[in-house]
N, C-alpha and C positions, 0 to 999 in steps of 0.2 A: 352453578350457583349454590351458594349456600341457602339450607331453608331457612334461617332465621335471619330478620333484621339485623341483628348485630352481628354477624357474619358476610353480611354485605358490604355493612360497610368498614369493617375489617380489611375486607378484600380490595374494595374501594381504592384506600392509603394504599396497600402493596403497589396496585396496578401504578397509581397514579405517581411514585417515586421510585419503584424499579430496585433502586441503592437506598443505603441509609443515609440520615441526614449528615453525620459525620462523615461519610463518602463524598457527599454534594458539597461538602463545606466544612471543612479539615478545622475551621476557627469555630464554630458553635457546638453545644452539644445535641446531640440526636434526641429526637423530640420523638411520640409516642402515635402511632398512626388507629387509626380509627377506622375500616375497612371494610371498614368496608368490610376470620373464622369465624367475611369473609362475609344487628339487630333485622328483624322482618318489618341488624343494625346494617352483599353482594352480593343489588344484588349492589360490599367490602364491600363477602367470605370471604381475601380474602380480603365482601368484599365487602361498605370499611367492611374488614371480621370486624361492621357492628353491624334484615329491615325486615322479617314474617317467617311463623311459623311453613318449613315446606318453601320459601319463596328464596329466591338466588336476588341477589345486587346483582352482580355482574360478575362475570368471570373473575373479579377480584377474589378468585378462591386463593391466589398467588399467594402465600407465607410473605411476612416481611425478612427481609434478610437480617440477621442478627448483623446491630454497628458494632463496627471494629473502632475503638477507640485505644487508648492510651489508660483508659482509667473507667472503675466501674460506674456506670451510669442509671440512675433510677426519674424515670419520670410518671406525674402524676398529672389526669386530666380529669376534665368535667362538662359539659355541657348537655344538648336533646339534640333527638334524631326526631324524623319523619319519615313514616312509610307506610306501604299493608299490612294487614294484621297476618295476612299469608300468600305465599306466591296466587296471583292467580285472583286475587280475592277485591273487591270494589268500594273496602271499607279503608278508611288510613288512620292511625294511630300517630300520637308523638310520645315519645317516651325518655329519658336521661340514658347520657353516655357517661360513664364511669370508667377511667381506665387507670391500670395499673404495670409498667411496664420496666423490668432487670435487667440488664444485659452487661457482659463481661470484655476485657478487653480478648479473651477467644474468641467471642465468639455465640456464646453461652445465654440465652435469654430464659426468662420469664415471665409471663404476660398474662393480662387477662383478656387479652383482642388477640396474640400473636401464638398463645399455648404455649407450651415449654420443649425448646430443642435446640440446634445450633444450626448459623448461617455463617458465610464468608464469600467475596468473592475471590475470581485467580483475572488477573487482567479486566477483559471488557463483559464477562460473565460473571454473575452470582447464581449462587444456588443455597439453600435452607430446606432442613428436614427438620418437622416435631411433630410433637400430640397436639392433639386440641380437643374439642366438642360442640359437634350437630347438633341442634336443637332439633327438640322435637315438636309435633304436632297435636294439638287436643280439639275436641267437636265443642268448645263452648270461648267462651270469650274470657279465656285465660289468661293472666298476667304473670311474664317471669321476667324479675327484676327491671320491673318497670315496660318490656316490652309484651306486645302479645305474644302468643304463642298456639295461636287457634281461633275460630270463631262459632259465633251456634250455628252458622251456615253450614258448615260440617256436619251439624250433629245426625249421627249414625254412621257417619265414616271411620269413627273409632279411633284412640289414641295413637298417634306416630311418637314411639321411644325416641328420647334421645339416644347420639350413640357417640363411643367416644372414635377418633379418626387421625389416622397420618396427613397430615400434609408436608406432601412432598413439591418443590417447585423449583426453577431455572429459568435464568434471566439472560438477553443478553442484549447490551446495550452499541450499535455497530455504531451510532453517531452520540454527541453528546446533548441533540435534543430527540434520541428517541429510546425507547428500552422494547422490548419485545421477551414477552416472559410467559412462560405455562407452567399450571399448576394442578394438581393430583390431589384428591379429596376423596379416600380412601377409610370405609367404615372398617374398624377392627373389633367395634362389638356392634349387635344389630348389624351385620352383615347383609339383610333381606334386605335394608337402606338402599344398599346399593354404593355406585360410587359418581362422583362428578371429575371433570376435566374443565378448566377454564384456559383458553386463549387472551392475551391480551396484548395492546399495542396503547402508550403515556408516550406524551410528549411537554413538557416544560416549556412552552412558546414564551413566555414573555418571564423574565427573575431582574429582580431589580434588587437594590441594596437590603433591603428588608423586606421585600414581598415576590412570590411566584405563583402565576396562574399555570393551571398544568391543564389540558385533556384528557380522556383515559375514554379507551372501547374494550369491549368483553365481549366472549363469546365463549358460552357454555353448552357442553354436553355432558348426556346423561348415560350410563348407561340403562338397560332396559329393567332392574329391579329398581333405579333410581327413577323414574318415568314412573312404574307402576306404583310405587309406594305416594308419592308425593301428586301425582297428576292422576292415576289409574283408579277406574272403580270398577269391583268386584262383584261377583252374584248378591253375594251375600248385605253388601255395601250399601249397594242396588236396593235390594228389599227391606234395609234399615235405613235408609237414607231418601228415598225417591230419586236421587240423580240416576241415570241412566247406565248401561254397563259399561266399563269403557275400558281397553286394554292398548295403551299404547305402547309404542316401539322405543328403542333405544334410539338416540339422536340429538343434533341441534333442539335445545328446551327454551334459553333465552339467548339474546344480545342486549349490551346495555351502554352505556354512554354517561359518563361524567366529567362534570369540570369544577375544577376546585381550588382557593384561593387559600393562601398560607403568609401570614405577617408576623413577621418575629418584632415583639417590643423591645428587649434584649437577648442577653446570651442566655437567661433562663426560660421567660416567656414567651408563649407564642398564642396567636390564634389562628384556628383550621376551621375554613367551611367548606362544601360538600351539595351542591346542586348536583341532580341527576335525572336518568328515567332510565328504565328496565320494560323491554317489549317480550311476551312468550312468543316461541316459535314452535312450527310441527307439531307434533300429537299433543304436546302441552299446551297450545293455543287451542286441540280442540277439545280438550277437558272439560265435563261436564260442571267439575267445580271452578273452570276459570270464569268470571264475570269480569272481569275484566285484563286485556292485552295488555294496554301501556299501563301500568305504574309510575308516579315519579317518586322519587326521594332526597330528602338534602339531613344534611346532621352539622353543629356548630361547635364546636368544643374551645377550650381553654386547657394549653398544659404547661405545664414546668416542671423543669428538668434540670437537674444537679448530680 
């Protein structure tokens, strides 16, 4: 999972449409997904990549696939999320979704939920590689652009830097209501971060003329500098913090679950909601800063697209 809010549910959107919307429906334009890189906006990171400092949405850490279209594409959204202020954490915040999102007939995107790099699919498979940015984590109840990014429940646990990150991911879809996709969430500065792995399984059960309900599960793992930074407390932590000492393992950290509902009013407009919840598992569940297991989260947005 991604640790911030808007990372979640950045990640969210991937899991939840697999392809781009120009893939799904060769007659509209591709609309801007909200993910869940992937807020504390997934667990999208990515998942939407928009929901807490340190906290995953869901294995939505999945990259959107840049759309293939015929012609360049720019869309613009707005609406609020809802979530923790950090994985793990028993406080919830709501905050605005802001997106801004490029993309070429290559290939070629630009985003403010997706980072900048290139997707395509070959047949019943997609795949997408770019940059992005991991939120970081702060000991007071921090605002970054409108989401938290921390709480004073922390304080003493000391800042977590942001860090910038490859997301790398692979899709592949064996029926046309299911996609199956994994994605790579890979720190290139602050490397101590660590790195995440999301699994994920969307299905599209019901699409009607102008509306589609989808499901979406995740399943994330950390490695064990990703565990320790984000769940782990240290001697020192320990003695600046009063939580206890705590060194967990590399592993399963969360599973999460979303279902989301998408209405196009025409070829330009659309509206995306985003119901969820996000459970820790393993040494993350037994984190002395977790207060709480289940999280839920939902985000509403408005976008259009030209």
């Amino acid at each position: 999972m991604f640790p911030s809010y808007r990372s979640r549910i950045l990640l969210a959107w991937t899991i939840r449409h697999g392809t781009s919307p120009r893939q799904r429906n060769p007659t509209r334009k591709p609309i801007m997904k909200k993910r869940f890189n992937r807020i504390n906006l997934a667990s999208l990171g990515m998942q939407l990549m928009l929901l807490g400092a340190g906290s995953t949405a869901s294995a939505n850490a999945l990259t959107d696939i840049a759309k293939k279209s015929d012609e360049n594409t720019l869309t613009i959204g707005a609406g609020a999320a809802f979530g923790p202020r950090y994985s793990g954490s028993d406080q919830n915040m709501t905050g605005p979704v802001l997106a801004l999102d490029y993309s070429t007939p290559g290939g070629f995107f630009a985003s403010t939920m997706r980072g900048i790099g290139y997707g395509s699919t070959a047949g019943s498979f997609n795949y997408s590689a770019a940059l992005g940015y991991r939120d970081g984590r702060q000991e007071k109840d921090e605002s970054s652009f409108g989401f938290s990014s921390g709480s004073t429940r922390l304080r003493g646990m000391g800042e977590i830097k942001g860090s910038a990150i490859a997301i790398l991911s692979a899709g592949y879809t064996p029926l046309e209501w299911l996609n199956l996709s994994v994605t790579a969430d890979l720190a290139l500065s602050q490397k101590d971060n660590g790195n995440a792995f999301h699994f994920s399984a969307s299905s599209p059960f019901y699409t009607a003329d102008k509306d589609k309900l989808s499901l979406a599960a995740t399943a994330s793992v950390g490695d064990t500098k990703y565990l320790q930074t984000y769940y782990g407390v240290t001697a020192l932590q320990s003695a600046n913090s009063g939580y206890a000492a705590f060194k967990p393992n590399s592993g399963l950290y969360e599973v999460s679950a979303n279902l989301s509902w998408e209405h196009q009013f025409d070829k330009n407009w659309a509206l995306h909601t985003l119901v969820g919840a996000a459970r820790l598992q393993g040494d993350a569940a037994k984190s002395p800063i977790a207060r709480r297991r289940l999280a839920p989260n939902a985000a509403a947005y408005v976008t259009y697209s030209y």
